[in-house]
N, C-alpha and C positions, 0 to 999 in steps of 0.2 A: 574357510570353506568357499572363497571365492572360485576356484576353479573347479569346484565338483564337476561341471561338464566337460569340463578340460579331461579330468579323469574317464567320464564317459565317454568321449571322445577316443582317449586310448583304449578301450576296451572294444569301441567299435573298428580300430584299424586294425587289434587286433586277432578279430571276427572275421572281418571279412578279409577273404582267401584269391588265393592267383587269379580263379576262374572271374571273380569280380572286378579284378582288378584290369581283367584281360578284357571287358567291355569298356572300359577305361580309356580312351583316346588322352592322356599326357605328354605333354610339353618338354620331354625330356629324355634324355636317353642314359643308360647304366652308369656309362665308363664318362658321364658328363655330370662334373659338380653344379652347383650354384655358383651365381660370380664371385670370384672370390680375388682379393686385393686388386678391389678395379682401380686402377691408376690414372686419373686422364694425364696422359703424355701429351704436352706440349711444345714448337720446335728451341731449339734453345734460343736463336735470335730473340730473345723476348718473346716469344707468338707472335711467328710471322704470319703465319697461317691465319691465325686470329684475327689479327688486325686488317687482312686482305677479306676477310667474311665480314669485316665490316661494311665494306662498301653496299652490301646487299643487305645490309640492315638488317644483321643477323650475328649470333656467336655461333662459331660453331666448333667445340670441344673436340678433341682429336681421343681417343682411346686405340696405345698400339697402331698409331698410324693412321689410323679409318675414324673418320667421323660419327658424332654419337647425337640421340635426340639433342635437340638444345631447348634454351629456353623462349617463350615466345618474347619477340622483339619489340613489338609494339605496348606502348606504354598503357594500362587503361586505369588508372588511379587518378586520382582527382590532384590536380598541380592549383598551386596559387596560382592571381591572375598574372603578374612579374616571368611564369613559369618556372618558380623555384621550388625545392622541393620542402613537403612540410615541416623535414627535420634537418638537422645536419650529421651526416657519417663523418667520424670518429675512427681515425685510424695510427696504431704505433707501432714500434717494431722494435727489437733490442738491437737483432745484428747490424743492419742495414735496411733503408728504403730510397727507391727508384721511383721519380715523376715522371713521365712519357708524356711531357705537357704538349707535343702534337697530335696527340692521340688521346688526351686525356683522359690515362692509364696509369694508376700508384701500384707498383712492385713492392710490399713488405716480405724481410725477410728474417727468417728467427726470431720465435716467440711473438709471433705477429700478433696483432690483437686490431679489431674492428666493430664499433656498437653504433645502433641507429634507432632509437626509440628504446622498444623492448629489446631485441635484437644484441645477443653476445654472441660473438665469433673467435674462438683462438686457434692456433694453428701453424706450423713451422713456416709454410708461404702462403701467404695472401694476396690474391690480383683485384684488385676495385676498378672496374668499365665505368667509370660516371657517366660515359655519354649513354650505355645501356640500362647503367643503376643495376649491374649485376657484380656481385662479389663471387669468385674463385677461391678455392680453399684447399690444403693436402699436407699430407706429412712428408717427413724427411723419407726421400726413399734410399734404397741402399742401390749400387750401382751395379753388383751383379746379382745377388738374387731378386732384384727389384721388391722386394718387399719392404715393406715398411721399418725402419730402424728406431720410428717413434716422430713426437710431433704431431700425428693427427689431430684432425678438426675436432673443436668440440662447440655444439652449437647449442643455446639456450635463448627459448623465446619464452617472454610470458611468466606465468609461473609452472608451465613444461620442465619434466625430468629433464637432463643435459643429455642430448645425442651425441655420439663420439663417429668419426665416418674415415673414409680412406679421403674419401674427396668429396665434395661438394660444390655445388649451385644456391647462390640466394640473391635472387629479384628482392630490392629492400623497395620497392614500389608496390608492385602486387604481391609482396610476402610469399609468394612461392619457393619452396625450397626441394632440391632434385640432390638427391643424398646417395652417392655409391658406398655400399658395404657398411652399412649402417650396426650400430649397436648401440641399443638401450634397453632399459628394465621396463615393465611393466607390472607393477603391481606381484613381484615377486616373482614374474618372469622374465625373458630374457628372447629380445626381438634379433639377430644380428644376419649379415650376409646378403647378399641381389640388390635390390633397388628400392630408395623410397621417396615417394613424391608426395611432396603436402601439397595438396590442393585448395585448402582453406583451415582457419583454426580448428575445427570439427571433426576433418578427414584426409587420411593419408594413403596412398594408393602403396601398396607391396608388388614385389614381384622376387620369386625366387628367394623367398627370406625364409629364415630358420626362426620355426620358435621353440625357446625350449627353456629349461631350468638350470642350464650353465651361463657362468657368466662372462666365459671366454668369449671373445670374437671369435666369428669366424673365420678360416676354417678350424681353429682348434675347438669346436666345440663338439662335443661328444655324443650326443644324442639329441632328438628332436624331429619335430614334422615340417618341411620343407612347404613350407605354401606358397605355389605358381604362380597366384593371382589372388591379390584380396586387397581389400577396402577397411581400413583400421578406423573407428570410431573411437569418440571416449570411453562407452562403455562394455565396447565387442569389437570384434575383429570377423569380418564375412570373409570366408577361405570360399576357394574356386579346389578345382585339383589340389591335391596334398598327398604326401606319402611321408612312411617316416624311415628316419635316417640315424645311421651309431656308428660312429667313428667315420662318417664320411662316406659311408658304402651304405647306398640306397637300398633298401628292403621293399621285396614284392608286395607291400601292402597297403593299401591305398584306399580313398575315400574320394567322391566325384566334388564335396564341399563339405563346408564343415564350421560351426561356431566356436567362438572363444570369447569367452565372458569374460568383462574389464569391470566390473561393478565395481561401486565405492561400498554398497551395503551388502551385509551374509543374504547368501542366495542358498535355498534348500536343495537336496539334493541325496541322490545315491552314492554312498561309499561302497569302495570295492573293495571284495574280501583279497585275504593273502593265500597262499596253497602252502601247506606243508604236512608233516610228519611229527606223531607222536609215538616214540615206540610202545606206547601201553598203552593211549586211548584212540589209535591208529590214523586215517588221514585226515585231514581237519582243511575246512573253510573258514578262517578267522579272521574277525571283524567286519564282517557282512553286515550293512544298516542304513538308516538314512541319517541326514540331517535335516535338521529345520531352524530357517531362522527366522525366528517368530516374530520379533522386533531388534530395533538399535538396542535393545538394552538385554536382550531374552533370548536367550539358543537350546535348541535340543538334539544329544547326537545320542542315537538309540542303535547298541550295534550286538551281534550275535555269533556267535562260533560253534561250528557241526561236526561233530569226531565222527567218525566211518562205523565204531563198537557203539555208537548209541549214547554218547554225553552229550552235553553240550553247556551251552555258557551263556545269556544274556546279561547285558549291561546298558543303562541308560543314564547319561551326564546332563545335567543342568546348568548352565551356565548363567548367570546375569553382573549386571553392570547399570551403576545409577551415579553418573560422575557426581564428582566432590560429595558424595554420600555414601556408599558403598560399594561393594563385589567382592563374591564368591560363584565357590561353586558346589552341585550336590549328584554325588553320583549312588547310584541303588545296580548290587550286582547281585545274581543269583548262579548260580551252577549245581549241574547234576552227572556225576559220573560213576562210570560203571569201572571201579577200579578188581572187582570179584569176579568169580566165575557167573558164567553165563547166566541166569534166572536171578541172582543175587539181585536184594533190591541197590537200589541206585543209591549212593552218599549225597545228598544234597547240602550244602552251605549257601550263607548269605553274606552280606557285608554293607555295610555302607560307608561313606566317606562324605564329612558337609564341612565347609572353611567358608567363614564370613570375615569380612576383615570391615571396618567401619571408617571412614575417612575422621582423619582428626580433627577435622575444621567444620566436620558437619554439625556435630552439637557440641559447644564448645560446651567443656566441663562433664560431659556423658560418655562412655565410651561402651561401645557392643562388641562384641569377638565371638567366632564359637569355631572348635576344630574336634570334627566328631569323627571317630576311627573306629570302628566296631563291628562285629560280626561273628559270627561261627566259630571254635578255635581252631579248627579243620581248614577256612576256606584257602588261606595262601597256600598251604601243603596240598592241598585237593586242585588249586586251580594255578600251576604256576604259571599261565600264561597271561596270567592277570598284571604279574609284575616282570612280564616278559622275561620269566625265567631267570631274575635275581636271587644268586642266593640268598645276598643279605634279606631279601621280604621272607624268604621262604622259611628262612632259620630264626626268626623273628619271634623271642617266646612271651611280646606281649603286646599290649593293644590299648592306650590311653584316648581320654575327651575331657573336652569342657568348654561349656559356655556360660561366657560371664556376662555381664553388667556391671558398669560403675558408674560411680557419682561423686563428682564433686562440687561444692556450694563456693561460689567464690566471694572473698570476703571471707572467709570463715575459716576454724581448721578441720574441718569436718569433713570424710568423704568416708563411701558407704560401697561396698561390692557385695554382687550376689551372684549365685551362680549352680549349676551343677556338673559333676565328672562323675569321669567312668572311667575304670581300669579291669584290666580283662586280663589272667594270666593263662597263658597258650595252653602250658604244656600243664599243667593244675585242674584246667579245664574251668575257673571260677571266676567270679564275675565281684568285684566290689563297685558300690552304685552309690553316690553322695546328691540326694535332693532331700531342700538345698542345700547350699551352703552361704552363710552369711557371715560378712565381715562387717562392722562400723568401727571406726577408728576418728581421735583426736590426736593430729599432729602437735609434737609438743608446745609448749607455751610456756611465759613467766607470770605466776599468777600475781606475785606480788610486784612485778613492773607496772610504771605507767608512762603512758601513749605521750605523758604530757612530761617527761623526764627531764630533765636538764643535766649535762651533763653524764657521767661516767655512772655504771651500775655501782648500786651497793650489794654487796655479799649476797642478802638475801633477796636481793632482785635479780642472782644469778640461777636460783632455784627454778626448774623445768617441771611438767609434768604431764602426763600425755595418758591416755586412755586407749586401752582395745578391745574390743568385746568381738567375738569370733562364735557361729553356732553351725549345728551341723546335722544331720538326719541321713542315717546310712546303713547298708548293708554289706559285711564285709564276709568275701571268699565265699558266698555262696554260689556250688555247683549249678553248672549253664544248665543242668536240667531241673533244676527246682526252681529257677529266680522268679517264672512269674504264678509263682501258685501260692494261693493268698493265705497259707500258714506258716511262710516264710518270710513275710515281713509281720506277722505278729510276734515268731520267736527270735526271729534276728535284726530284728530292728534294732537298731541306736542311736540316740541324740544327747545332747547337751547342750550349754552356752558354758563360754568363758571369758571371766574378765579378767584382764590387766590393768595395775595403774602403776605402774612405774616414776618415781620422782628420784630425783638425782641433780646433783653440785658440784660444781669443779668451779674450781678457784687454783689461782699461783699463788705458791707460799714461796717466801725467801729467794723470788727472782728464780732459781734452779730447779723446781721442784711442782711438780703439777698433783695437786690436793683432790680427788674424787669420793663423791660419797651418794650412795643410793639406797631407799629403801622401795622394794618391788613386793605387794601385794596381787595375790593370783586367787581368786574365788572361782568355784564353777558349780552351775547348777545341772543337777538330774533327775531323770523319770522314774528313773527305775534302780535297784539296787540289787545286791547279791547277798547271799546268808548263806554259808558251807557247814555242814554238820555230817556227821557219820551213820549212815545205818546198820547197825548193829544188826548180826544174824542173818542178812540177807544168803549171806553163803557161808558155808560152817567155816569157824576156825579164821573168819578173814570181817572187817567192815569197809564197807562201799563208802565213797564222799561223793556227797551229793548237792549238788549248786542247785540253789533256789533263786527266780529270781523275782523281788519283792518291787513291784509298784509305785507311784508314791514319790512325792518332790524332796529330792534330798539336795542339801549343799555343802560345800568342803571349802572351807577358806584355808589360805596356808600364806607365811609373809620371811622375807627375808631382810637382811639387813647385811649392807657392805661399805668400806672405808678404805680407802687406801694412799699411796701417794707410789709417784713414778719419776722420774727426770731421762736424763742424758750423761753420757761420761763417754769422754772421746779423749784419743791415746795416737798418738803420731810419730812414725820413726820415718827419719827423715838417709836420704844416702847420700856420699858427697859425688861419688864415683860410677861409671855407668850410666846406662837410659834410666834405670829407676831413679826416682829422685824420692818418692815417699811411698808408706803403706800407714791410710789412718783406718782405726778400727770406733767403730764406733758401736757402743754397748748401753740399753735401756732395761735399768732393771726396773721391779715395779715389785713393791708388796703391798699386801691388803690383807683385813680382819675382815673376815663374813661370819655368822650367825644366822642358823634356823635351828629352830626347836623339833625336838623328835613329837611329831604330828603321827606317831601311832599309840601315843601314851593312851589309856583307857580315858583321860578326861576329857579328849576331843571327840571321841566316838567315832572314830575315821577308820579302826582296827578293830578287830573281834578274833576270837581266840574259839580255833573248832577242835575240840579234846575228843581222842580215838583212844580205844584199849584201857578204860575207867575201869580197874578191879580194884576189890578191896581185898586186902589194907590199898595197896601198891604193887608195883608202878604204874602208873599212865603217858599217856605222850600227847603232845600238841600241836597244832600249830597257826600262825598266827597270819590274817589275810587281811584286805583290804577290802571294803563293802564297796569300791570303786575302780577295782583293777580291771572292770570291764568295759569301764569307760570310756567312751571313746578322747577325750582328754586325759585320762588315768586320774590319780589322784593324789592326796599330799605323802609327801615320800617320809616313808622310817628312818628313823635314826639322827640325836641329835649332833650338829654338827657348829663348832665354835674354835676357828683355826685362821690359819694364816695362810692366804695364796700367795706362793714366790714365782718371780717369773722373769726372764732376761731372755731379748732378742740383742741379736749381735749382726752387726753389716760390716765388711770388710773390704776398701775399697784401696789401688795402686795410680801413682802418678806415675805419669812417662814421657819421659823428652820429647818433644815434639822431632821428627822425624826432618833432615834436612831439607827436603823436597819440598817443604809445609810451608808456604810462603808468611803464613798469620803467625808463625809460631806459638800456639797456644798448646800448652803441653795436655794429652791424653789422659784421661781418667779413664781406666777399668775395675769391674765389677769383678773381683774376687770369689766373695761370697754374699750373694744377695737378701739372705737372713737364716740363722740358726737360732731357735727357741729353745730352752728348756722350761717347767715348768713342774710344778709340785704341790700337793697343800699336806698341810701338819694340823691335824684337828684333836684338840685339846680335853675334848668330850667323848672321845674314846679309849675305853679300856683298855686296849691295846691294837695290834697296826697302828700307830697313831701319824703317821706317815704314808703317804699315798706314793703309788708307783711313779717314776720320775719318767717323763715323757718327753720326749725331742724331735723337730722337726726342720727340716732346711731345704732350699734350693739355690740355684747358681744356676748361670750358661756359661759355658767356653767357645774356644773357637770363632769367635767373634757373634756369639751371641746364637752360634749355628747349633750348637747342641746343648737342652736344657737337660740338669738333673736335679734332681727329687727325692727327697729320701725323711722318713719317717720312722720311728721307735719307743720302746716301753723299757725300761729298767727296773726291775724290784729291789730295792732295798732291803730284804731281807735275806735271811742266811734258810737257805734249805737242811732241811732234816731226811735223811733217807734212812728207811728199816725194811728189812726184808722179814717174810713170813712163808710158811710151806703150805702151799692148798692144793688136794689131790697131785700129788708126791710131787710138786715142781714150787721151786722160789719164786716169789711174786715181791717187787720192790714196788715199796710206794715210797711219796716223795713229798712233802709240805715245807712251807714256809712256818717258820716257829717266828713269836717275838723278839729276834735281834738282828743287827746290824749287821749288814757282810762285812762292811769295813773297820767292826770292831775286831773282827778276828784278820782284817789285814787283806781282805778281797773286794773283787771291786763289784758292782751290783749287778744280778743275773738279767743278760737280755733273755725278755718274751717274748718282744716282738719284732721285725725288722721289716719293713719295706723300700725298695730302691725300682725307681724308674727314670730309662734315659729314653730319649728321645729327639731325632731331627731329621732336618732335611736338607738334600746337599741335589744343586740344579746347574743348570748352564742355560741362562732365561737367554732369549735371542727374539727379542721384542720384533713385530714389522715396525720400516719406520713411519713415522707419520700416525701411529695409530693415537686415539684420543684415549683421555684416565679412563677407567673402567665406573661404568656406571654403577649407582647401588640400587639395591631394591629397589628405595623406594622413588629412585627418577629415570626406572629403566623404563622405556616405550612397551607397546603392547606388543611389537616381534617380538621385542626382545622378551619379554614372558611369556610368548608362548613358547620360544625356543630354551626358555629356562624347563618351563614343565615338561618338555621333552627330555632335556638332560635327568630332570629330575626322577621321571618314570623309571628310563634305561640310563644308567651314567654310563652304561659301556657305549652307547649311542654316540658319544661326543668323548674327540681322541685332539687334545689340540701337539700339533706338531712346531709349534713355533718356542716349545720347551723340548731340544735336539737332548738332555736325557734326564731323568731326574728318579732318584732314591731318598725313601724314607726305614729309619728306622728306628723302632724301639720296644725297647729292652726293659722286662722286668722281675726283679727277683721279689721271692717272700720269704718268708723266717716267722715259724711261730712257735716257741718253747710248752710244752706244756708241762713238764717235769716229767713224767713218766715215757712221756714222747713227742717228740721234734718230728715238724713237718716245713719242708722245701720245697718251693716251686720257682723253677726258671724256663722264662720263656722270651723266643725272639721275633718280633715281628718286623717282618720285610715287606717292602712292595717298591717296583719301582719301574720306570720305561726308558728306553732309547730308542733312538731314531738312526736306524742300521743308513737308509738315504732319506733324502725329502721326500718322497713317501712310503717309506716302510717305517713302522714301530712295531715293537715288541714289547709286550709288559708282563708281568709277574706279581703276585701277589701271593705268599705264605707266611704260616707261625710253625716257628720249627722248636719244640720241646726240648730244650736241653738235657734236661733231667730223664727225659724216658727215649733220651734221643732220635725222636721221630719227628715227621711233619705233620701239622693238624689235615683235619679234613678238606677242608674248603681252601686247599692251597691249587692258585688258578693260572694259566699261562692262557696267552693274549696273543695274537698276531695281526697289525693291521697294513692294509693299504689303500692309499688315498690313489683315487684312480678319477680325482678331481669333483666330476658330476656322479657319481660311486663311489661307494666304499663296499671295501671287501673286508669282512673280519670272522677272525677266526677264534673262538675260546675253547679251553679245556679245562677240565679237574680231573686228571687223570685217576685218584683212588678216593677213597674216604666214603661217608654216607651219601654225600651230594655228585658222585662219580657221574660226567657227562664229558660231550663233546658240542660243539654248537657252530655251524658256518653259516654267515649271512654274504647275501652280496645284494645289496639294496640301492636307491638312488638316493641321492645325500640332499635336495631339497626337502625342505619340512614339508610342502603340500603333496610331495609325492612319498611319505614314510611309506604307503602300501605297497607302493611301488618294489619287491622286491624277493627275491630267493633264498629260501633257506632249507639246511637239512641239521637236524639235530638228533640228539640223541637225550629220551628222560632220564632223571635222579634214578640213579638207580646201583648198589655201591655192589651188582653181579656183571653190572655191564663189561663188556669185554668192546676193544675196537681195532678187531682186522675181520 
């Protein structure tokens, strides 16, 4: 928010109108620029000229022939008493250099370079006056359009941003420096063109200079306010006359003076709303508000939005920062619109959004987080202009949080989190709510080791064991209109605790062979329980089940037991002939014995049995529940189980001649296949299935790693039974799995289930050069976050061109058997840009359905162009629910996002556009 006045400053040029401007006496006239590539020309004789203006003990700079201010001649800096001076100038040059020792005048040429204290100078030609103590400065010019070919000066004092200039003046005595066509940043702006004279380290005098948000010199700069006359300070800039100017063609709009704030600290301030167009909640003033910066550590931007039909929008963001200790941020929105006919009340939603992030050096061993997302399920849908009209926010069907706490004790294996979330589903309209939630956990250990061991473990000092206790108190899927009414968390409340103790051993047996064995105990306690019974006669001819739920600490322990062993087995065909030289396959199988006891026998008391339809003599019916299936841990599972888990992963990998061109000759390895599973268990404790569905899963990448695929499945082992029957005059075929083998009758096992997904991406990267690795999070500077949050609100905001084109895609099918009936799904996801010139792109984003051969909704086309200090961009969704059109043409600095024009058109899948 440094420039908020900057902003109010354009607001006031443009206010005020001709008539104002016509009281206005400037400096300047239409068909006249600002100076632009001032060149001082001097004769070729070396400076003849030059040197003859010596005699009058003076320089005097020729521009186009005609002489220009110079600098003052006389010396007023303090000399040793010798008369020499306090430092020594420092002068090199690549191409060549020239002594004028009658004149004592050094001539550097190409890639000159000059330094004298603070003082850096570079620059294609350098002239050093020592009898004036003045350096001369300029770039390579071109000989007939006289403009610059490159080389220009670039001057550095101090700890000063680096100025860049056409040419230049520097007294290295009185440190005055007289600078033509200058160009440098300020604080995220952009000074360049007329004249600049440093008068002292504090202040710089302008004339005829452009200031603006490009970073071009000028004259390619594209827009800005031309200031006459002004006095540049550290932390402002005092403007005399100013008008502003775009594409070089001066506009009748002017101001008599004018400030421009350079501050190091947030300065408070008015933000300017934007103008546009809602087709449904009609013309709007968006983002109208102030800011406030309250401290170095504390911000406030409170901003508002007025539709023309009577909505509107308020929002206020909170900002803070406490280095090496924390920052976040909390923003509170509200909105009210009138999407109904006229007298309709108003839809109002709310929302908020809070991220804390905690440095990790602030307490060592502690850590805080919280990322709170919540609100209304309405409000994206009601307020698209919140997420500046993304669809991805709008079609968004849910809404997660959670803040936590941790701890951990060092020295110890102890650490402890707590915390609570919230999940919110959109389109359900309900709200699940966990306070709290507590975790304590012991990392594992060997309890029978000692600290004071000598030597190699024994067996049973391999033995691990670790502890987890998890608890929890929650409200699940209760509708957004009941949550906070307080007979809703008496009837739907739930908690528990649950322990784990896990122990477990691994050992190598026989050098080949990797020995595991674990016994995992899981206890949980509860408040409350269920009891189901039937009410009999409630309605004639039928009984009701009715869930009771009973009070009261109950506990469910439940324990399991497993052993197994695993190794390696690798198989190698080798080739004599060809690039291939080998393909080794390498395969881990792995079996194990597990054991759990069926924990709904009646002797545990974990089951209860609710009997319907009791006549006498007979029949009756049953059926049998869990007094804990409401649990929010659940409870110990039915059925006992004492079997065998089988299992093999497989990697298949190729050798490859190393290629002639390969200087190391180190032959290539490629990734075949990157693992295929199969897996299975045979459980011995059952009557029959005594064999579980055989389950498979694999990936690979091809193409040198450029396209990954994926692929998952189910096989049943059994043999299907089909029998048809006649109900209401038509066959009905049903379809089961009986007790046998498919591949005893000679078939191979029925798939139920298939999944396949491909996926990649194919570019043509075209780096700038010189640019530096890309930073990460967490050592990116504070632009660069804010220019991430930017991205992050609107990603269509940021279009990088220095990727001329780039496609993604992928591809996924489904397959699920049910025996009576098969279901297929294929679908293809695309998105991708090109760069038609350096600055136009085009981009695309759709899912095109194979199967129902159409394109999904939210298939979107993109049009951009970089118009440098602007962009112009154009979206569509030509059909579907989210049907729109959207043209921006905005100014591409971050402090000016408001800065800009748009016309759109709302979601709306009736919309028509001619």
């Amino acid at each position: 928010m440094k420039s908020t006045t900057f902003f109010f400053l354009l607001a006031i040029i443009l206010i005020v109108n001709v008539p104002v401007h016509a009281r206005i006496h400037l400096n300047y006239n239409y068909g006249r620029k600002p100076v632009a590539d001032t060149i001082i020309k001097l004769d070729s004789l070396r400076d003849k000229k030059l040197l003859k203006g010596k005699q009058s003990g003076s320089i005097t700079p020729l521009r186009n022939g005609k002489p220009v201010n110079s600098l003052p001649a006389n010396d007023t800096t303090k000399k040793k008493k010798n008369g020499g001076l306090e430092s020594e100038v420092k002068a090199t040059a690549e191409d060549s250099t020239h002594a004028d020792n009658d004149h004592n005048i050094l001539h550097l040429y190409g890639k000159a370079r000059v330094t004298y204290e603070d003082f850096e100078l570079d620059a294609d030609y350098i002239r050093v006056d020592r009898n004036n103590h003045v350096v001369f400065a300029r770039g390579k010019i071109d000989p007939v359009s006289h403009r610059y070919l490159g080389g220009r000066p670039i001057l550095k004092q101090k700890t000063d941003k680096p100025v860049a200039a056409d040419s230049l003046f520097f007294n290295y005595e009185t440190k005055k420096v007289k600078i033509y066509n200058p160009a440098s940043e300020q604080d995220g702006n952009f000074i360049s063109g007329g004249q600049a004279k440093k008068l002292n380290d504090d202040e710089v005098a302008y004339r005829n200079v452009i200031y603006s948000t490009c970073d071009l010199p000028y004259p390619d700069t594209h827009f800005g306010i031309v200031i006459t006359r002004g006095i540049g300070e550290k932390k402002r800039i005092i403007s005399g006359p100013a008008y502003l100017e775009i594409e070089g063609v001066p506009l009748p709009l002017a101001i008599p003076f004018g400030f421009f704030p350079k501050p190091d600290t947030r300065t408070s301030g008015v933000i300017l709303p934007t103008f546009g167009e809602d087709n449904t909640l009609g013309f709007y003033l968006k983002g109208f508000g102030y800011y406030i910066g309250i401290n170095d550590y504390l911000d406030l931007t409170t901003t508002g939005t007025i539709y023309s039909k009577g909505s509107y929008e308020l929002s206020s963001t909170a900002r803070y920062l406490k280095r090496y200790k924390y920052t976040g941020n909390v923003t509170l929105s509200f909105g009210s619109h009138n999407y109904g006919l006229e007298g309709d009340p108003a839809t109002k939603d709310a929302h908020i959004y809070w991220s804390h992030v905690q440095d990790a050096n602030a307490n060592p061993g502690s850590t805080f987080s919280a990322s709170v997302d919540a609100g209304t399920s309405g409000f994206f849908r009601n307020t698209p202009s919140a997420s500046n009209y993304n669809v991805n926010s709008i079609a968004q069907s849910s809404l997660r949080s959670s803040i936590s706490y941790g701890k951990t004790w060092a020295g110890t294996p102890f650490n402890l989190s707590v915390g609570i979330s919230h999940s919110q589903d959109i389109a359900r309209k309900t709200v699940s709510i966990e306070l709290p939630t507590i975790a304590f956990g012991m990392s594992s250990i060997n309890p029978f080791d000692s600290k004071d061991r000598v030597g190699e473990q024994k067996w049973y000092q391999k033995i691990t064991l670790s502890y987890n206790l998890v608890g929890t108190n929650k409200v699940n899927a209760v509708p957004e209109s009941e949550l906070f009414k307080s007979e809703t968390l008496s009837k739907r409340l739930q908690n528990g605790f649950q322990h784990t103790i896990p122990v477990s051993l691994g050992l190598n047996v026989l050098k080949y062979f990797q020995f595991n064995s674990s016994v995992n105990y899981t206890e949980r306690w509860y408040f409350q329980s269920i009891n189901e019974r039937f009410e009999r006669g409630s309605i004639s001819g039928s009984n009701q089940l009715v869930i009771d739920t009973i009070p009261g600490f109950k506990r469910a322990g439940e324990y399991s037991v497993s052993t197994g062993f695993s190794t390696k087995l690798y198989g190698t065909v080798n080739f004599k002939h060809g690039n291939l030289k080998a393909i080794r396959h390498v395969a881990t199988p792995s079996i194990s014995f597990s054991y759990r006891p069926d924990f709904s026998d009646p002797s545990f008391g974990y089951y209860k049995t609710a009997v319907s339809q009791a006549t006498i003599p007979y029949p009756y019916s049953y059926q049998k529940y869990s007094i804990f299936q409401n649990g929010v841990y659940g409870g110990p599972s039915a059925g006992k189980q004492a079997g065998l888990n089988l299992s093999v992963d497989n990697t298949i990998e190729a050798k490859v001649k190393a290629k002639s061109s390969d200087t190391t000759g180190t032959d290539k390895k490629i990734t075949i296949l990157q693992g295929l599973s199969f897996s299975t268990f045979y459980n011995f404790a059952a009557d029959s299935m005594k064999l579980s569905d055989i389950s498979f899963s694999g990936h690979t990448a091809i193409f040198n790693q450029k396209l990954s695929i994926s692929f998952s499945g189910v096989f049943s082992p059994y043999v299907i039974s089909v029998s048809d029957s006649i109900a209401n005059g038509q066959i009905v075929r049903t379809s089961r799995y009986v007790n046998r083998y498919a591949w005893q009758d000679g078939k191979f096992p029925t798939l139920t289930g298939l999944n396949i997904s491909m996926g990649g991406s194919l570019n043509s990267t075209k780096a700038a050069p010189g640019n530096a690795a890309l930073n990460t999070i967490a050592t990116m500077n504070t632009s660069q976050a804010q220019r991430l949050a930017l991205v992050n609100s609107d990603p269509n905001a940021y279009v990088d061109f220095n990727v001329p084109w780039n496609l993604s895609l992928n591809y996924s099918f489904s397959y699920q058997n049910y025996l009576n009936n098969k279901n297929t799904t294929n679908t293809l996801q695309m998105s991708g840009d090109v760069n038609l010139t350096q600055k136009w792109k085009i981009q695309a984003t759709t899912t095109y359905d194979i199967k129902a051969a159409k394109f999904a909704s939210a298939t979107s086309f993109s049009i951009y162009r970089d118009l440098h200090c602007w962009d112009l961009a154009f979206q569509w969704i030509p059909f579907g629910v989210y049907k729109m059109y959207n043209v921006t043409l905005k100014v591409k600095a971050s402090i000016l996002q408001d800065l800009k024009l748009s016309k759109r058109s709302d979601y709306n899948p009736q919309s028509t556009f001619y």
